[in-house]
Each structure stands twice: as C-alpha cells, then as structure tokens.
C-alpha positions in Angstrom: 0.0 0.0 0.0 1.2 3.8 -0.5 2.1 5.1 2.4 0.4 8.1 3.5 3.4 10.7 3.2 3.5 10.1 -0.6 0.2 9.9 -1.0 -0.4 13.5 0.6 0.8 16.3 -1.4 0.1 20.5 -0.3 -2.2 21.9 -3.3 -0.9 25.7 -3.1 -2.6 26.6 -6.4 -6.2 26.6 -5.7 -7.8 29.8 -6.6 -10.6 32.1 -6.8 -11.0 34.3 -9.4 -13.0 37.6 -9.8 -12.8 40.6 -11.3 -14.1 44.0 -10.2 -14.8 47.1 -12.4 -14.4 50.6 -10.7 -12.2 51.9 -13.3 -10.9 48.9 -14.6 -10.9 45.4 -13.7 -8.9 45.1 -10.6 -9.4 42.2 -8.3 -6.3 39.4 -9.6 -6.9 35.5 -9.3 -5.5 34.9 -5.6 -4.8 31.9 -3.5 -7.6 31.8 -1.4 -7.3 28.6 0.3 -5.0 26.0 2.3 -5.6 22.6 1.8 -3.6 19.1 1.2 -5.1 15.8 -0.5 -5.4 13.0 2.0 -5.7 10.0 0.0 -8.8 10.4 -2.3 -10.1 13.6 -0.1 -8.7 17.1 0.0 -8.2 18.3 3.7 -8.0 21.9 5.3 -4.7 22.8 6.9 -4.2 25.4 9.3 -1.6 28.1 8.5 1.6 28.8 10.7 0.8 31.9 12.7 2.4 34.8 11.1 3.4 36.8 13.9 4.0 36.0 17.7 1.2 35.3 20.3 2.0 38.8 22.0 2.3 40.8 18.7 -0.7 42.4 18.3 -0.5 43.7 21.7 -2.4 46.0 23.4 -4.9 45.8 20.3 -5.2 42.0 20.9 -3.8 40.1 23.8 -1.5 37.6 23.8 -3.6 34.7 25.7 -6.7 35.1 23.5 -4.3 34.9 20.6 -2.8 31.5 22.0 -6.1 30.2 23.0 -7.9 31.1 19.8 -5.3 29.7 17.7 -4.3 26.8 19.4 -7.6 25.5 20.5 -10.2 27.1 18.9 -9.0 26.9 15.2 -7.6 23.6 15.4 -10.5 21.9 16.6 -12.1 23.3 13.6 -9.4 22.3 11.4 -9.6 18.7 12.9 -13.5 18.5 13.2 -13.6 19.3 9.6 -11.3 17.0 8.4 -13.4 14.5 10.6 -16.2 15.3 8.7 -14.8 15.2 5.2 -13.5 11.3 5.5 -16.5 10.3 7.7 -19.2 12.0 5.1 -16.9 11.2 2.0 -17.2 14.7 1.0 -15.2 14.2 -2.5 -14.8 17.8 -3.3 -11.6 19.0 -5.1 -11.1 22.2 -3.5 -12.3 24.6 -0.4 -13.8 26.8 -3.6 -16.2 23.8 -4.5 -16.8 22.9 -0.7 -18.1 26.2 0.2 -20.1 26.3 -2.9 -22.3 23.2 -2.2 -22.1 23.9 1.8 -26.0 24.0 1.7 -25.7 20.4 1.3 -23.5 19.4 3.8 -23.8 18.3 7.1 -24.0 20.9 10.0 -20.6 19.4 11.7 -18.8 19.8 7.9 -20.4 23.6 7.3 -19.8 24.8 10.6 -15.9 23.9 10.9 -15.4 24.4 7.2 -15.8 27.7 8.0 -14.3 28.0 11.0 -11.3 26.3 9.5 -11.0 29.0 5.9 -12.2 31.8 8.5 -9.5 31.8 10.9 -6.8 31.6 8.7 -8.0 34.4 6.2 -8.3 36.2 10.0 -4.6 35.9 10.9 -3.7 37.2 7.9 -5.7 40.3 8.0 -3.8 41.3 10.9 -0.1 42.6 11.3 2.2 43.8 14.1 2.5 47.8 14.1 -0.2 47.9 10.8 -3.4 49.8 10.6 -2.5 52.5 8.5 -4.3 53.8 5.7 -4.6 51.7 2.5 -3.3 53.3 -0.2 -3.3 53.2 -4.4 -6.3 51.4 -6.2 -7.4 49.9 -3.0 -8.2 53.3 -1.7 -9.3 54.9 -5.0 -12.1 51.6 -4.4 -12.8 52.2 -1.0 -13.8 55.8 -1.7 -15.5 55.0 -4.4 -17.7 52.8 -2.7 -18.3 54.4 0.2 -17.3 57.8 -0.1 -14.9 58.0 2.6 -12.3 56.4 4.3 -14.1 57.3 8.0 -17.4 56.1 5.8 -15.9 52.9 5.0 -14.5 52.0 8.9 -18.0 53.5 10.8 -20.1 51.4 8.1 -17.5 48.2 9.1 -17.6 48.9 12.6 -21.8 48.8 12.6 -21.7 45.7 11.1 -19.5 44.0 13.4 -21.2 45.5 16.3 -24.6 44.9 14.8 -23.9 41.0 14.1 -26.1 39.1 17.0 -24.7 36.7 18.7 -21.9 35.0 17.0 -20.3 35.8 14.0 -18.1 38.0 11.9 -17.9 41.2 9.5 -16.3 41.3 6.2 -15.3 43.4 3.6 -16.1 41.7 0.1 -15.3 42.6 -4.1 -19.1 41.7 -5.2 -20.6 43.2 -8.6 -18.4 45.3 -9.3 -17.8 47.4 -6.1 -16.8 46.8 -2.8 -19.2 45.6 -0.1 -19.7 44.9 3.8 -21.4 42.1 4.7 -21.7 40.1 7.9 -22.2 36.5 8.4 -23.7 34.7 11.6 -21.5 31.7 13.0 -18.7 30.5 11.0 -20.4 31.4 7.4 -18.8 33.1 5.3 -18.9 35.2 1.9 -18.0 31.8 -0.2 -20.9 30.1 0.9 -23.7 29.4 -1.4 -25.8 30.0 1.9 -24.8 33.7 1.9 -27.2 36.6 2.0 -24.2 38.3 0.0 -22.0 36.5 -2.1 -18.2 37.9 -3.2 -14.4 37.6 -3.0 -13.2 38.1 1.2 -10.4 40.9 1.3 -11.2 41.9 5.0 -12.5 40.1 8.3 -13.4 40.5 11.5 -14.3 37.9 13.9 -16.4 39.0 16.7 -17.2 35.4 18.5 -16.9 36.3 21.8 -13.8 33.8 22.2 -12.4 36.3 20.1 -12.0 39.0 22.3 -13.5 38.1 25.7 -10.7 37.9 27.8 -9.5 41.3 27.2 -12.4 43.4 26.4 -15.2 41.5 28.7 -18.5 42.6 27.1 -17.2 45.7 25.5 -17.3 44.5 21.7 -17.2 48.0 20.6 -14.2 48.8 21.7 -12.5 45.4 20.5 -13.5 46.9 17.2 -12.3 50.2 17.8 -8.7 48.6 18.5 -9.1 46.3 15.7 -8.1 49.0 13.0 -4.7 49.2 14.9 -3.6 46.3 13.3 -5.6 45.7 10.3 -2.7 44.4 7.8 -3.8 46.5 4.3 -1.0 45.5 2.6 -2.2 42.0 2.3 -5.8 43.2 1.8 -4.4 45.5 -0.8 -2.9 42.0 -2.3 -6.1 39.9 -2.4 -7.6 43.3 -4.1 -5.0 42.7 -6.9 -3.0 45.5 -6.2 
C-alpha cells in the first residue's frame, strides 16, 4: 500500500478568481485557500501563525491569541477533516466545498468555515499595521463608500450589529466593494450567503475572540481592531 506521506501532497494553487470594475478590472486570481489531499479527499490545513502570540499587543492580547489559535482553530481544522472522511465529501477544493455547503452536514459547514475563517483572520492582521490603504485599493474604497471614515464606521456597525456570534467582512461583489456580515462561521464563499463575493477583509467578533481582554465591551474590541488591520495583504487579495 502507498504510504500516507506520498500519498499527501500541499495543493498551493487553488484559486478564486473575480474581477471587479471601478475603473478597470482590478481584483487578480488569488490563492484563497489551504488545503492538502489525504488520499482520495482534500483536507483543510491550518496556517503557521504569522506573527507572535503577543504581537498584536495592546490591540489583541496575547492569551486570547494562544487560545484562539491553538484550541479554537484547530479543533475546527480537525472536526472538519473528521467530517470530510466520515461524510466522503469528495470535493476538489475549499472553492467547491463552500459552494455546495448547503448540502453538507452541520458538523462539515460549521468547521469548514471556521477552519478558511480563521486563517484568512490571521492574515488580516499585522504587528505595528493599521494604516491607511493606499493606491487602487483606496481609489475603491472611496469609491464605494465615499470616505475612508465612511468605509470604517459602516465596518464597525456591522460588526457590532452581528447578533450573537459571527463576523464582518469586507467583500469585491458586482463590481464594487461591499460589507457584509455572516452569523456563526459562514462566510462570503458560501452558497448559503445573504451576500455572495471575493473576502479581502474580516473581522471575527465570537466572543472567544476577544472576551478575555475586552469582557463585554465588543465596541471597543472593534475600535482597536483597525490598529492592526494588515492592508498590505488586503491591498494584495484586491490585486494590487
């Protein structure tokens, strides 16, 4: 028989593509997904932290960071893949997984998303970021919302807004730039989705995300939020 380290192999190429029009096409085919092929099933894989637990202190501390990373997120990762072998889910990529998720199983849905979530999450955030976006992605943002300020109090409601459990995203959808939220571990991808488009931005507001640190005081885990909001890697899944 094959043993299992040849038979599993890291797909790095699996993309998204979509294209947005204020001005000129300018949302590039990006790799939108982590995953590896375990034997005749593809499998999510969690992504090396980019930054240190205490990095993104005082904005985010460094327990919840531990905590949310190493317990949270992998049990998604690892309740997924569960789910994938157990339900034979015999999709080729995350891309076609989130775009039958409406016929999955509860247990497959839910941690699929927690599992693409959470890594699209830590890589919206960066040590000593949150500075303005700049170039096309800010020529977009104005043009979609007017303002800069616009753009972050708009965000902001919708995190805030989003009952219970959930998270707040900025998406490329129909040719402009859109804020959506999503309740539980849905996201954007998801044929379930009140509003369907291409993640650049998100915000998890679980309160696992920020409970230790901020207590009930969501607003103001928001408000700190923009601190480190990495825009040079949303700037990339823009296409800039």
């Amino acid at each position: 028989m094959e043993n299992k380290s040849r038979r599993k192999f890291l797909q790095n190429t699996l993309t998204a593509t979509a294209a947005i029009t204020i001005g000129a096409p300018l949302l590039k085919t990006q790799n939108l997904f982590a995953t590896e092929k375990v034997a005749d099933f593809f499998q999510f894989v969690q992504i090396k932290l980019p930054y240190s637990y205490a990095a993104l202190e005082p904005s985010i501390d460094a327990l919840t960071m531990e905590i949310h990373y190493n317990k949270h997120h992998t049990a998604y990762i690892k309740n997924v893949n569960e789910a994938i072998v157990a339900e034979k889910i015999n999709f080729n990529n995350e891309h076609d997984f989130f775009a039958n998720v409406s016929k999955l199983s509860a247990k497959a849905r839910n941690n699929g998303g927690g599992a693409y979530n959470h890594n699209f999450f830590w890589e919206s955030m960066s040590p000593n970021a949150g500075k303005m976006p700049s170039g096309k992605l800010k020529k977009a943002i104005e043009a979609s919302f007017g303002t800069f300020d616009k753009f972050k109090d708009t965000f902001s409601s919708a995190a805030a807004t989003r009952f219970g459990s959930g998270w707040a995203w900025l998406i490329a959808a129909d040719g402009k730039l859109k804020i959506t939220s999503t309740p539980n571990q849905d996201n954007p991808l998801m044929d379930v989705a009140a509003d369907k488009g291409i993640p650049l931005l998100a915000l998890d507001v679980w309160e696992h995300a920020y409970y230790l640190k901020y207590q009930n005081r969501r607003t103001d885990y928001i408000a700190n939020f923009w601190n480190v909001v990495n825009w040079e890697k949303v700037a990339e899944r823009f296409g800039e």
